[in-house]
N, C-alpha and C positions, 0 to 999 in steps of 0.2 A: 604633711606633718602627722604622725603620729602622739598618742598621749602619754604613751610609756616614760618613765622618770622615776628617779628616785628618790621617793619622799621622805623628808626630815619632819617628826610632829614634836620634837622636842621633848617638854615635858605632859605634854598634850595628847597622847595615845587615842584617845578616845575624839578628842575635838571633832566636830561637824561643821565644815565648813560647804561652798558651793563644789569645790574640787571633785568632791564624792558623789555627783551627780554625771553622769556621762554626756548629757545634755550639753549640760554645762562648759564642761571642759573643750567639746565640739567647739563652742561656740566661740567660748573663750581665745582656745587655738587660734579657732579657722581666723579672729578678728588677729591675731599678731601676724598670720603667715600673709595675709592679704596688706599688713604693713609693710612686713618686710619686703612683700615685692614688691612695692609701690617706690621702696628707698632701693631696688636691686640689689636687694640683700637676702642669702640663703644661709636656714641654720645649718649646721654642719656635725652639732655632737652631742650628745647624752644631755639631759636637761636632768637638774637637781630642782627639786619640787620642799618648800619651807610654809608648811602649813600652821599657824597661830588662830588662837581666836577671835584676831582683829586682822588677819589680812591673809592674803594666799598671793605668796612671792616666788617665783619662776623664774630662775638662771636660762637665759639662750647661750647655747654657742652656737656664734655667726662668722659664716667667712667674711674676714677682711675689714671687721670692727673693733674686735673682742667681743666680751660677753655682753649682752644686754637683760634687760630685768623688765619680766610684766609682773602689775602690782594688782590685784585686785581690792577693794576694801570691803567691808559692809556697811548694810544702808546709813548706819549714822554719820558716816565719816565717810560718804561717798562724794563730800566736794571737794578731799582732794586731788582728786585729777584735775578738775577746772583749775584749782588753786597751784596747784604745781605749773600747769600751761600758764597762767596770769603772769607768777612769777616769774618764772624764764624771761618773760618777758619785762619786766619791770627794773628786775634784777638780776641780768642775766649770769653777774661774772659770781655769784653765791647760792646760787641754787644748780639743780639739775635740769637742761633740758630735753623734753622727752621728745622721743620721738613723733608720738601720738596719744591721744588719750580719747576715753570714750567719756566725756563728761555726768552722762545719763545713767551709763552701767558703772562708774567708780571704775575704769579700770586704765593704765599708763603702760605706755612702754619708755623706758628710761636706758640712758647708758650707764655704762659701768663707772661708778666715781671715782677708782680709785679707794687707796688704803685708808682704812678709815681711825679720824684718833684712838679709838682704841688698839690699833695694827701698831703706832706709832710711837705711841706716850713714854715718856722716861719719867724714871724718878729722878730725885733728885735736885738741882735750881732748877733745871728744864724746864721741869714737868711744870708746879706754878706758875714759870713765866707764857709756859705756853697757852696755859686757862685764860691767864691776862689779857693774851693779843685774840684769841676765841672768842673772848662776852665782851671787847671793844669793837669788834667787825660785827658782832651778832645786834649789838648797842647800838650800831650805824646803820645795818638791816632796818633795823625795825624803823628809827630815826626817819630813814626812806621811804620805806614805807606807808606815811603817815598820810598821804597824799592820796593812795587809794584804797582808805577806810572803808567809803562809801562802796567802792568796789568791791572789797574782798565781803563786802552784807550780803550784797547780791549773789556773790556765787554758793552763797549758804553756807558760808564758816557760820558754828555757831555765836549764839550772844551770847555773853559773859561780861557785859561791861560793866564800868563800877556801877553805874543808876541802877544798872539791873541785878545785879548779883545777890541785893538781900530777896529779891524774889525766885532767884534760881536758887537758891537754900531751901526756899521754903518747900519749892516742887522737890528739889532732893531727899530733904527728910521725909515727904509727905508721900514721897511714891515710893520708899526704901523700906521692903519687909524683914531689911535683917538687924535692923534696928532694936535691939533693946528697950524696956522701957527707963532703962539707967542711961542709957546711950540718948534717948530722946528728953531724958530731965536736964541732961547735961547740955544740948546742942539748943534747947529752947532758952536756958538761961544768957545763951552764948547770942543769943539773934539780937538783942537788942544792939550790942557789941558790934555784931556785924552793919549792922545797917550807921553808928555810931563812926565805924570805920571809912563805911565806902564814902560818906558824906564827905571826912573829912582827908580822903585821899582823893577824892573829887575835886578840890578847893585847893590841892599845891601844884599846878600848874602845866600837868605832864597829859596829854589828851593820853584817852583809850587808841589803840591800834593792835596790831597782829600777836600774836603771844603764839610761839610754836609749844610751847609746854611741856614740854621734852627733851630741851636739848640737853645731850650728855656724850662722852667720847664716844658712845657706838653710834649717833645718829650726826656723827657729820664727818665728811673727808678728810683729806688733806691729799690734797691736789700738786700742791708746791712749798717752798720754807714760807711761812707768811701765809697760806692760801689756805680758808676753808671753805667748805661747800655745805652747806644745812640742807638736810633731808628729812623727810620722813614725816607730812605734816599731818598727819590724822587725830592727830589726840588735841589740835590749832583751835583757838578760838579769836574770839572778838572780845578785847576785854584791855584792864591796865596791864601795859608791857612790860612792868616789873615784873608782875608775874610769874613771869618767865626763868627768874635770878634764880628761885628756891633749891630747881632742880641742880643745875650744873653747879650750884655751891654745894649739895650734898655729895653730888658727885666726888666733885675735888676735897672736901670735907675728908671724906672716908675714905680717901686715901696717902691724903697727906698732912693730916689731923685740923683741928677749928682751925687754927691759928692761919689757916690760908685766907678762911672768908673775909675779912676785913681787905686783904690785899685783891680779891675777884671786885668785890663789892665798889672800889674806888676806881678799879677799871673798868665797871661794867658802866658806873655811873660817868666816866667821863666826858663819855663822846654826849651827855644828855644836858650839860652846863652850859651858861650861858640861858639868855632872852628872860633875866630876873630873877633865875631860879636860886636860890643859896644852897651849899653843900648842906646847911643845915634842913632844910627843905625837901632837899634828894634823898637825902639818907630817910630823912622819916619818912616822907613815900615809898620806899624800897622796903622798908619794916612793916608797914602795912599791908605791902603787897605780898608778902612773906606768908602773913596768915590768911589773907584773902585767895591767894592763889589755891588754896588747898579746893577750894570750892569748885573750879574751873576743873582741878585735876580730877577730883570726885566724878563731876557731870561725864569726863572723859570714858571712863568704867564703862558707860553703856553704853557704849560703840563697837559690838562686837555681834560677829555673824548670832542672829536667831538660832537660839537654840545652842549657840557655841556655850555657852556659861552652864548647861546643865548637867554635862558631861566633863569640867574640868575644877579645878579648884581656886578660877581666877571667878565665879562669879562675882557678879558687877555690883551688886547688892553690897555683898560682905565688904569687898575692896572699898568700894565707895566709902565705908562707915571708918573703913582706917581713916580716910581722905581727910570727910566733914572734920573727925574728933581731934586730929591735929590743930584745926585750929585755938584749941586751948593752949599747947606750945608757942613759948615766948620768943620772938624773931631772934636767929644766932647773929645778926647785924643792929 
């Protein structure tokens, strides 16, 4: 196998990732080609190389599979390759199973999923109905998931749970130099709120579990009418699974105006009723985790290759201070 490929940096030009070390790439390589023979599988055509400054993603073409994809991450967000292997396992028919992973180095070989909802999406009734039947399978993931909590601590998702969250604020503000001191009058006034919050989303009923924190049409498949596949868990933490709502209501928000979120919101909460809990109950925990989740999203910012942030315009610093400040925004649920 040679290293030659065409690389996409997007808006990234400059990005410094591991890719630009020859070293590296050797290594990198030589570990997929010693897969694929291990599966009797030989690549076969041009590699397209998609370099960001949270991952370095590699198209194979393989005889007699299709395409497969090795995923590298950096160090922050290098559990999800274990996390990817767990799940396959756990859940095998809504995730991707990879071929192999290197749990140590952050790195996965994965097959191809298929067109993904953003390939798919319609406007129109479609489009909303189809968000609906997404965050009640996504609502039953996690639901599932609840069983290996304890599991997914150990492979180092990070923590973000509500007990812990007013203390991941405080390291966020406290290690963020891009902070203003209007930006820090604002978010200290805001802590006591926060810790006010987590207390009392603590107390309606819904345990902490998996939050992918990202889901939106480009990060999940569709495989079949009915079938989705959730990828992509790097930005994953350990935290309340509402969490998770804010994104893919923004999503569908901005594209199909407010008036969708209350219809997502009652789908996403369905598969969560039942064992005492009252609609009145869900909904306010769903509101809370509305502004709570911005915190988790925040933390996620500094999960990017060393050095990647000083060369692009996503530093993790700046982005983070959108994150935190949102929480002054009033839940659209």
């Amino acid at each position: 196998m040679n290293d030659a490929a065409d690389v996409d940096r997007g808006r990234y030009p400059e990005v410094v990732t591991p890719w630009e070390r020859a070293e590296w790439r050797a290594a990198a390589l030589g570990w997929v080609g010693g897969v694929l023979g291990a599966h009797g599988l030989r690549e076969t055509g041009p590699r397209w190389v998609r370099l960001r400054p949270w991952s370095v993603l590699v198209r194979l073409s393989v005889d007699g599979t299709g395409p497969l994809w090795f995923k590298a991450c950096p160090p922050a967000a290098r559990f999800e390759a274990g996390l990817a292997e767990a799940l396959s396992a756990w859940v095998p028919e809504q995730v991707l199973t990879p071929l192999a992973v290197d749990a140590d180095r952050g790195w996965s070989l994965l097959p191809d999923g298929g067109p993904r909802l953003a390939d798919v999406l319609k406007d129109g009734a479609d489009g909303p109905r189809t968000w609906e039947a997404l965050l009640r399978r996504y609502a039953e993931l996690q639901r599932s998931l609840l069983p290996y909590t304890s599991k997914i601590e150990a492979l180092g998702v990070p923590d973000a749970r509500t007990a812990t969250l007013p203390h991941v604020f405080d390291r966020l503000v406290a290690d963020n130099g891009a902070l203003t001191a209007a930006d820090r009058a604002v978010l200290g006034g805001l802590r006591p709120r926060v810790a006010e919050w987590c207390e009392e989303l603590a107390g309606l009923g819904v345990a902490d579990g998996l939050d992918h924190a990202d889901v939106h049409e480009g990060q999940v498949f569709v495989p079949g009418p009915g079938r989705f596949t959730f990828f992509d868990w790097g930005d994953a933490a350990l935290s309340h699974p509402f969490c998770s709502f804010v994104v893919p209501a923004g999503h569908a928000a901005e594209r199909y105006g407010p008036d969708v979120v209350p219809r997502l919101r009652d789908a996403y909460l369905e598969p969560w009723t039942g064992g005492g809990r009252t609609t009145r109950d869900l909904r306010r925990a769903l509101s809370l985790a509305w502004r709570l989740g911005t915190i988790g999203r925040a933390a996620a910012w500094g999960r990017l290759f060393p050095g990647a942030a000083d060369a692009t315009d996503l530093a993790g610093d700046a982005q983070a201070v959108g994150s935190l400040l949102r929480l002054r925004d009033e839940p659209a649920v």
